[in-house]
C-alpha positions in Angstrom: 3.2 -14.7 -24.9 4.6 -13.3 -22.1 3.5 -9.9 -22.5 -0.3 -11.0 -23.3 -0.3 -13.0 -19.7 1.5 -9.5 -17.9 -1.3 -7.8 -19.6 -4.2 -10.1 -18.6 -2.4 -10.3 -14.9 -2.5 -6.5 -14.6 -5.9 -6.0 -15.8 -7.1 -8.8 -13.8 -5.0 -11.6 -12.2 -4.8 -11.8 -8.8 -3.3 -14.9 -6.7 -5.3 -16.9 -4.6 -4.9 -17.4 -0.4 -6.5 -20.3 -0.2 -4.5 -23.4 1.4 -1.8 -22.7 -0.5 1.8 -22.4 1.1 2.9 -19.7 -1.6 0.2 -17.5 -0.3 1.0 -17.2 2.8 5.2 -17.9 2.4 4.4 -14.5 -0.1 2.6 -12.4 2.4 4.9 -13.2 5.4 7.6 -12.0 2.8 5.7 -9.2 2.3 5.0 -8.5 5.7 8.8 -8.4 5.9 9.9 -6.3 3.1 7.3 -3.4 4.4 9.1 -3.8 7.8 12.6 -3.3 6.0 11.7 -0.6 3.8 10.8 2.0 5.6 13.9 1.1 8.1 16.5 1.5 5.6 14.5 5.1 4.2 14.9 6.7 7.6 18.5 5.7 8.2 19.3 7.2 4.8 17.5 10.3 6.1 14.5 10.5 3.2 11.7 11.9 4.7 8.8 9.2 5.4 6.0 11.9 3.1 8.0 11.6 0.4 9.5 7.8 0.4 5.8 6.2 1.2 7.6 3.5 2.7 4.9 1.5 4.3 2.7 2.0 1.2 4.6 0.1 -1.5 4.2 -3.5 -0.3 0.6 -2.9 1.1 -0.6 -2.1 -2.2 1.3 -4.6 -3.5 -0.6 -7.1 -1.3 -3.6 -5.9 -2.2 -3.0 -6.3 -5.7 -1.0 -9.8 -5.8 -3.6 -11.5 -3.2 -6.7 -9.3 -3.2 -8.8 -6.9 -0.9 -8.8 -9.0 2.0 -4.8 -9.6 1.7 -4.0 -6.2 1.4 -6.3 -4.9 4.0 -4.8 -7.4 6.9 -1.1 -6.4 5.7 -2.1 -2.3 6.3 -3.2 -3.3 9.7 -0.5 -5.4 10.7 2.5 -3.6 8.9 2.5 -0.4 11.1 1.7 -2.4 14.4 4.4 -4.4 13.5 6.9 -1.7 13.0 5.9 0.2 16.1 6.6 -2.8 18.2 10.1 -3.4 16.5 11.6 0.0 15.8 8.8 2.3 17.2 8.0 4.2 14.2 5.4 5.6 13.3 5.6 7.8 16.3 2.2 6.9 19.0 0.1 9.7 17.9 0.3 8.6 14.3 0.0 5.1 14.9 -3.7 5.1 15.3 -4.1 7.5 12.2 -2.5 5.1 10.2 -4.0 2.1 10.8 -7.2 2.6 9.0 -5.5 4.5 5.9 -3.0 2.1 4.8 -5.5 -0.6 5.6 -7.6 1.5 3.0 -4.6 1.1 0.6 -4.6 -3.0 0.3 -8.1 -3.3 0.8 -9.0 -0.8 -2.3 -6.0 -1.7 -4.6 -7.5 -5.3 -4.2 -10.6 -4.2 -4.5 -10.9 -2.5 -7.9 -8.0 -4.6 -9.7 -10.9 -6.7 -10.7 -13.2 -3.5 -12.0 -10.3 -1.3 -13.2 -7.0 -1.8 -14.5 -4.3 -2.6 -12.1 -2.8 1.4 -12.5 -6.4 2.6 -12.4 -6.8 0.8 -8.9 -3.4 2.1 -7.5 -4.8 5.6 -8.2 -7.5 4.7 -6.5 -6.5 3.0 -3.2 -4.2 6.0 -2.8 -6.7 8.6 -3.5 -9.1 6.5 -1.1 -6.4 5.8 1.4 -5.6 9.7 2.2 -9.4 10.6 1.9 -9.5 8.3 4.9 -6.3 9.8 6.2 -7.6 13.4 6.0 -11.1 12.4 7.9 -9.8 10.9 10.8 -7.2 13.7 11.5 -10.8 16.3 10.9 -12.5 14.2 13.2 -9.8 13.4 15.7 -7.5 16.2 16.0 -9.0 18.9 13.7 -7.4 20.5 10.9 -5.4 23.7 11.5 -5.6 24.4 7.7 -8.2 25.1 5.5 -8.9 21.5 4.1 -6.7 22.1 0.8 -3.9 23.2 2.1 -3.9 20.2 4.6 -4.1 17.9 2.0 -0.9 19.7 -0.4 0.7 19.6 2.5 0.4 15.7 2.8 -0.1 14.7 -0.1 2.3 16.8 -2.0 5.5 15.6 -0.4 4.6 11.8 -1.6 3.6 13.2 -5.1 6.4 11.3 -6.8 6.5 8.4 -4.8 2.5 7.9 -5.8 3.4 8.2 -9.2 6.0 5.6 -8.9 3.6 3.6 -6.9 0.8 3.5 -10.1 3.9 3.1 -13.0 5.3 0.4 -11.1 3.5 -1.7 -8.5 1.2 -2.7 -11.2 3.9 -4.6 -13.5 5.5 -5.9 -10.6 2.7 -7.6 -9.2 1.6 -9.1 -12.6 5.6 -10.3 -12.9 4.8 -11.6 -9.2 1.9 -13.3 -10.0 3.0 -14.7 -13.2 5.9 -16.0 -10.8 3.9 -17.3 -7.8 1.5 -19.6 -10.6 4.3 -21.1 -12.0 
């Protein structure tokens, strides 16, 4: 029984934010834990490309609370940290913003049309699509276009593939969790 509702939750479950104080207790926490995370990576010295730290919880937003959720938690997660630790560093900040934004917004997005996995892939597919075009249309690219994107994308290779194994059956264990 168990296993049927972690099923139905990762192909389609997601928690509502409506008026209720687990919503937004849950995405406060979450809001938290992504401030944590990526404190505790760079004191252990991991480098930030291949740790995702900022990522984990934004997709998890995204896919515990929907589009909407996720997309105000990749907004407010790296504003957050720059005013407490001041990381990312200025230049990147602005970069950022829209990309992880583009991670909770699409995980949320297409956990209703796709499974939960197949819209993990997607966000973070979307999410450094986005990523690439503003540093094109901002800074410019120095390398052709696919060496750019081996170079940042290739570093957080494992991370994204421990991102769409596991943020999908934690979410439907939170959400199973939040209901009850």
């Amino acid at each position: 029984m168990i296993a049927n509702n972690l099923v139905n939750d990762i192909a389609y479950g997601q928690l509502s934010t409506r008026g209720a104080k687990t919503a937004v207790l849950g995405q406060v926490l979450f809001l938290a834990v992504a401030l944590v995370i990526p404190t505790i990576t760079h004191r252990l010295g991991l480098n930030f490309l291949v740790a995702q730290p900022m990522h984990w919880m934004i997709l998890f937003a995204g896919l515990a609370y929907g589009p909407v959720s996720g997309m105000i938690l990749g907004f407010s997660v790296p504003v957050a940290s720059f005013l407490a630790t001041g990381m990312p560093l200025p230049g990147m900040l602005p970069l950022m913003l829209p990309e992880l934004a583009a991670y909770g917004l699409f995980a949320g997005l297409f956990k209703g049309k796709l499974t939960a996995f197949g819209s993990v892939a997607v966000a973070l597919i979307a999410g450094r699509l986005v990523f690439l075009a503003l540093v094109a249309a901002t800074v410019g690219l120095n390398l052709p276009v696919l060496d750019f994107a081996r170079a940042t994308w290739g570093p957080g290779l494992f991370a994204m593939i421990l991102q769409v194994a596991l943020l999908p059956l934690l979410s439907g264990l939170y959400v199973n969790w939040a209901r009850d």
